[in-house]
C-alpha positions in Angstrom: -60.2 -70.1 141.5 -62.1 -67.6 138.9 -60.1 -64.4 140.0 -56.7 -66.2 139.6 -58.1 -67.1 136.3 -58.7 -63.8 135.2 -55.9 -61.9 136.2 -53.9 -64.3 134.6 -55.6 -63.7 131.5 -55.3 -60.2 131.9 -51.3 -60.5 133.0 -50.8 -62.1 130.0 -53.2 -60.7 127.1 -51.5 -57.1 128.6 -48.1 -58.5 127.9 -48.3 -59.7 124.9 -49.3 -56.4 123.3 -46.9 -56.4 120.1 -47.1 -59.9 119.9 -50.7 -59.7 119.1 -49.9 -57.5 115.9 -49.3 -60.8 113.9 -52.9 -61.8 114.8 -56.1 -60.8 114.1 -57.2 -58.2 116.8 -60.4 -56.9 117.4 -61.7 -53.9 115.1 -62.6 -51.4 117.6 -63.4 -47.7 118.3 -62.7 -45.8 121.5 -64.3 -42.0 121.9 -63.0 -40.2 124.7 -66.0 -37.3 125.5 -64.9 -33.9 128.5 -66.9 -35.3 131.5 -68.9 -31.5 131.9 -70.0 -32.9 135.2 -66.6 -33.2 136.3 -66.5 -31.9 140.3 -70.2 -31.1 140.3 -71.9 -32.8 142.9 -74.7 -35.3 142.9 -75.3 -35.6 146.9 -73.9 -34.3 150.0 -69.9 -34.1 150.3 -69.9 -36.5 147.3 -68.8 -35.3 143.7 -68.5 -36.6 140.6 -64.7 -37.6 139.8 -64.4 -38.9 136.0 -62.3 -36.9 133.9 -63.6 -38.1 130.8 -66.6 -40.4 130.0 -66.5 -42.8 126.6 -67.3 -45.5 125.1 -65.7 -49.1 123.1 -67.2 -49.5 120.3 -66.0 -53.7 118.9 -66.8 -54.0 115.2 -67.3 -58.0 115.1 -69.6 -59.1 117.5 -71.4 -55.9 117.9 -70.6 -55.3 121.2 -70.4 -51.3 123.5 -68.5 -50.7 126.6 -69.2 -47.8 128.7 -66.1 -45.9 130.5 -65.6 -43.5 132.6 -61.6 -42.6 133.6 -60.5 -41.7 136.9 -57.3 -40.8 138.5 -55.5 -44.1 139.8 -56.9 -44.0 143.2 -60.3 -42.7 142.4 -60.0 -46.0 140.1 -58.8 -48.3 142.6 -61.7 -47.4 145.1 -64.7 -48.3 142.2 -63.5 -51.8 142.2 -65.6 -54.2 143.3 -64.9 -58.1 142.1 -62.0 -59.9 143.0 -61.2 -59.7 139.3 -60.7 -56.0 139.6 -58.6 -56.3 143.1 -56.5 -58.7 141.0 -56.2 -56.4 138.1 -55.2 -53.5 140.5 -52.4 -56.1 142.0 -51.1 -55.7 138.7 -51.3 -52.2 137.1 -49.2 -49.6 138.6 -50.1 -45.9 138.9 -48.8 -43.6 135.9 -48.1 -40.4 136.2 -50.8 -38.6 133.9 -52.5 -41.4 133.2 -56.5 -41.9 133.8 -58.4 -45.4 134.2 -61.9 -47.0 133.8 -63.4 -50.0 134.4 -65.6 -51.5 131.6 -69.0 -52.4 131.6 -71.1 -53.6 128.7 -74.2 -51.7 127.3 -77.4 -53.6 126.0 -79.1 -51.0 123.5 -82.1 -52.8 123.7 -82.6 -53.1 127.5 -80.3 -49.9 128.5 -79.0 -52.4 130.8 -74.9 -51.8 132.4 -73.3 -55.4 132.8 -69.7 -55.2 135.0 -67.0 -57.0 132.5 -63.7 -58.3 133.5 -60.9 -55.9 132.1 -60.0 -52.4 131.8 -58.6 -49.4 129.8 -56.4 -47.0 130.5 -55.6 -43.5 128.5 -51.8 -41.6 129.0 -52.8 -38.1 128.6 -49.5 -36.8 127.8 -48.8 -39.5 124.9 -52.8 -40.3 123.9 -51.6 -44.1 123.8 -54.5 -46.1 125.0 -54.5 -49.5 126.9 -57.8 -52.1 126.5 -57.9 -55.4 127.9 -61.6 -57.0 127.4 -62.2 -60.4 128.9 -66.1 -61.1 128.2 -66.6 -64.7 128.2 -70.3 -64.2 127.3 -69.5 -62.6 124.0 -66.3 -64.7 124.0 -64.1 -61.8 123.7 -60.4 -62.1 125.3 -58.4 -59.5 123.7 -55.9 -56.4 124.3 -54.2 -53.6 122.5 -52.1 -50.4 122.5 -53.4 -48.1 119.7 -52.8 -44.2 119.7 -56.1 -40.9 120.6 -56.1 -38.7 118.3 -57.9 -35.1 118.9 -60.8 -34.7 116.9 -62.1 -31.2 115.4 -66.1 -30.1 116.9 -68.3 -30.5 114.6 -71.5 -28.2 114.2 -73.6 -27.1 117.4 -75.5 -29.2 118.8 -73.9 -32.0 118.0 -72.0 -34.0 120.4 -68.1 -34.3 119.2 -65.5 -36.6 121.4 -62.4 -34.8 121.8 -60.2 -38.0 121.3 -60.6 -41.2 119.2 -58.3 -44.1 118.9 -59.2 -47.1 116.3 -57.7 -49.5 115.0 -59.7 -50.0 111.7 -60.7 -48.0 109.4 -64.4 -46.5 110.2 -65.6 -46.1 107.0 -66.0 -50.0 106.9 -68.6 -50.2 109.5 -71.4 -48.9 107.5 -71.2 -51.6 105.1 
Protein backbone atom coordinates (compact mmCIF):
# COMPACT_ATOMS: atom_id res chain seq x y z
CA UNK A 1 0.00 0.00 0.00
CA UNK A 2 1.93 3.33 -1.41
CA UNK A 3 0.12 5.77 1.10
CA UNK A 4 1.01 3.60 4.17
CA UNK A 5 4.38 3.72 2.75
CA UNK A 6 4.70 7.28 2.69
CA UNK A 7 3.30 8.39 5.72
CA UNK A 8 5.47 6.09 7.32
CA UNK A 9 8.29 7.67 5.93
CA UNK A 10 7.09 10.90 6.71
CA UNK A 11 6.12 9.65 10.57
CA UNK A 12 9.40 8.69 10.91
CA UNK A 13 11.89 11.20 8.86
CA UNK A 14 9.62 13.97 11.08
CA UNK A 15 10.65 12.28 14.24
CA UNK A 16 13.85 11.85 13.92
CA UNK A 17 14.60 15.49 13.52
CA UNK A 18 17.70 15.81 16.04
CA UNK A 19 18.76 12.53 15.23
CA UNK A 20 19.49 13.51 11.76
CA UNK A 21 22.03 16.27 12.99
CA UNK A 22 24.73 13.41 13.14
CA UNK A 23 24.13 12.89 9.33
CA UNK A 24 24.56 14.57 6.35
CA UNK A 25 21.28 16.56 5.70
CA UNK A 26 20.37 18.25 2.71
CA UNK A 27 21.87 21.86 2.04
CA UNK A 28 18.81 23.87 1.43
CA UNK A 29 17.33 27.34 1.25
CA UNK A 30 13.74 28.32 2.18
CA UNK A 31 12.44 32.13 1.22
CA UNK A 32 9.34 33.03 2.71
CA UNK A 33 7.80 36.10 0.22
CA UNK A 34 4.17 38.47 1.77
CA UNK A 35 1.51 36.81 -0.58
CA UNK A 36 0.24 40.64 -1.94
CA UNK A 37 -2.67 38.78 -3.27
CA UNK A 38 -3.62 37.61 -0.07
CA UNK A 39 -7.78 37.94 0.18
CA UNK A 40 -8.04 39.33 -3.37
CA UNK A 41 -10.17 37.37 -5.44
CA UNK A 42 -9.63 35.44 -8.60
CA UNK A 43 -13.42 34.33 -9.38
CA UNK A 44 -16.78 34.62 -7.89
CA UNK A 45 -17.05 34.09 -3.83
CA UNK A 46 -13.59 32.48 -4.20
CA UNK A 47 -10.34 34.23 -2.77
CA UNK A 48 -7.01 33.67 -2.61
CA UNK A 49 -6.01 32.31 1.02
CA UNK A 50 -2.02 31.84 1.17
CA UNK A 51 -0.33 33.88 3.61
CA UNK A 52 2.93 33.68 2.21
CA UNK A 53 4.20 32.23 -1.01
CA UNK A 54 8.06 30.68 -1.27
CA UNK A 55 10.11 28.52 -2.41
CA UNK A 56 12.95 25.35 -1.36
CA UNK A 57 15.75 25.78 -2.88
CA UNK A 58 18.05 21.91 -2.35
CA UNK A 59 21.72 22.59 -3.08
CA UNK A 60 22.75 18.94 -4.23
CA UNK A 61 20.69 17.65 -6.73
CA UNK A 62 19.55 20.96 -7.95
CA UNK A 63 16.21 20.64 -7.24
CA UNK A 64 13.02 23.93 -6.40
CA UNK A 65 9.85 23.42 -4.50
CA UNK A 66 7.15 25.82 -4.85
CA UNK A 67 5.00 26.75 -1.44
CA UNK A 68 2.45 28.41 -0.66
CA UNK A 69 1.27 28.39 3.37
CA UNK A 70 -2.12 28.34 4.57
CA UNK A 71 -3.89 28.24 7.78
CA UNK A 72 -4.39 24.54 9.01
CA UNK A 73 -7.70 24.02 7.51
CA UNK A 74 -7.23 26.07 4.44
CA UNK A 75 -4.25 23.38 4.26
CA UNK A 76 -6.13 20.42 4.91
CA UNK A 77 -8.80 21.18 2.20
CA UNK A 78 -5.82 21.43 -0.90
CA UNK A 79 -4.99 17.90 -0.23
CA UNK A 80 -5.54 15.67 -2.75
CA UNK A 81 -3.40 12.09 -2.66
CA UNK A 82 -3.88 9.69 -0.15
CA UNK A 83 -0.31 10.68 0.82
CA UNK A 84 -1.46 14.07 1.88
CA UNK A 85 -4.78 12.54 3.79
CA UNK A 86 -2.17 10.38 5.51
CA UNK A 87 0.11 13.21 6.30
CA UNK A 88 -2.83 15.30 7.71
CA UNK A 89 -3.72 11.99 9.99
CA UNK A 90 -0.54 12.92 11.39
CA UNK A 91 0.16 16.63 11.88
CA UNK A 92 -1.84 18.42 14.31
CA UNK A 93 -3.00 22.13 14.04
CA UNK A 94 -0.65 24.71 15.79
CA UNK A 95 -1.63 27.69 17.05
CA UNK A 96 0.16 30.37 14.75
CA UNK A 97 1.48 28.18 12.56
CA UNK A 98 0.97 28.21 8.54
CA UNK A 99 1.35 25.04 6.11
CA UNK A 100 2.08 24.19 2.42
CA UNK A 101 2.20 21.42 0.37
CA UNK A 102 5.25 21.02 -1.93
CA UNK A 103 5.38 20.72 -5.47
CA UNK A 104 8.52 20.62 -7.60
CA UNK A 105 9.35 23.22 -10.29
CA UNK A 106 11.09 22.24 -13.77
CA UNK A 107 12.89 25.62 -14.93
CA UNK A 108 13.08 24.42 -18.21
CA UNK A 109 9.46 23.26 -18.82
CA UNK A 110 7.73 25.74 -16.11
CA UNK A 111 6.15 22.58 -15.24
CA UNK A 112 4.47 22.08 -11.18
CA UNK A 113 4.90 18.25 -10.21
CA UNK A 114 2.71 17.40 -6.70
CA UNK A 115 5.65 15.78 -4.30
CA UNK A 116 5.01 13.72 -1.22
CA UNK A 117 5.82 15.87 1.89
CA UNK A 118 5.28 19.18 3.45
CA UNK A 119 6.59 22.29 5.36
CA UNK A 120 5.34 24.07 7.85
CA UNK A 121 6.43 27.69 9.33
CA UNK A 122 5.56 28.79 13.33
CA UNK A 123 5.14 32.44 12.98
CA UNK A 124 5.64 33.24 16.49
CA UNK A 125 9.05 31.25 16.79
CA UNK A 126 10.24 31.38 12.74
CA UNK A 127 11.22 27.54 13.27
CA UNK A 128 10.46 25.82 10.09
CA UNK A 129 9.45 22.20 9.48
CA UNK A 130 10.44 20.36 5.76
CA UNK A 131 9.78 16.80 5.12
CA UNK A 132 10.63 16.06 1.16
CA UNK A 133 9.95 12.53 -0.04
CA UNK A 134 10.82 12.66 -3.95
CA UNK A 135 11.65 9.38 -5.05
CA UNK A 136 12.34 10.63 -8.55
CA UNK A 137 15.15 12.76 -7.40
CA UNK A 138 15.68 10.21 -4.58
CA UNK A 139 15.37 12.71 -1.93
CA UNK A 140 13.90 11.43 1.59
CA UNK A 141 14.83 13.94 4.06
CA UNK A 142 13.57 16.39 7.04
CA UNK A 143 14.66 19.19 9.19
CA UNK A 144 13.91 21.91 11.77
CA UNK A 145 16.09 24.97 10.95
CA UNK A 146 15.24 28.65 12.28
CA UNK A 147 13.51 32.10 9.50
CA UNK A 148 15.30 34.81 9.99
CA UNK A 149 13.83 38.36 8.79
CA UNK A 150 15.67 39.76 6.02
CA UNK A 151 16.25 43.61 5.32
CA UNK A 152 14.52 45.01 1.56
CA UNK A 153 16.87 45.50 -0.66
CA UNK A 154 16.68 48.37 -3.35
CA UNK A 155 13.25 49.01 -5.34
CA UNK A 156 12.40 47.05 -7.64
CA UNK A 157 13.88 44.22 -6.53
CA UNK A 158 11.97 41.48 -5.06
CA UNK A 159 13.30 40.79 -1.20
CA UNK A 160 11.69 37.63 0.94
CA UNK A 161 10.95 38.72 4.29
CA UNK A 162 12.17 35.48 5.94
CA UNK A 163 14.89 32.95 5.07
CA UNK A 164 15.91 29.85 6.89
CA UNK A 165 19.13 27.67 5.53
CA UNK A 166 20.95 25.42 6.62
CA UNK A 167 24.28 26.12 4.70
CA UNK A 168 26.10 28.65 4.12
CA UNK A 169 24.86 30.56 0.72
CA UNK A 170 27.90 31.94 -0.29
CA UNK A 171 28.93 28.24 -1.33
CA UNK A 172 26.36 27.89 -4.05
CA UNK A 173 28.02 30.12 -6.51
CA UNK A 174 30.94 28.02 -6.63
Amino acid sequence: MASATYVTRATTATKKGEEMLNTKQLELAVRFYDNSLYGTTYGKGLFRKAIFNGSIDVKTPSVKYLIDLYGYEDWCNLARTDEQMEIIREILKEDGTVYSWLQRYNKETKQKTSVAGFTSLNCESKEVVIVILDSEFGIEDSCRIEAKMCHSQAHGLRSPQLLATNSDLESWNQ
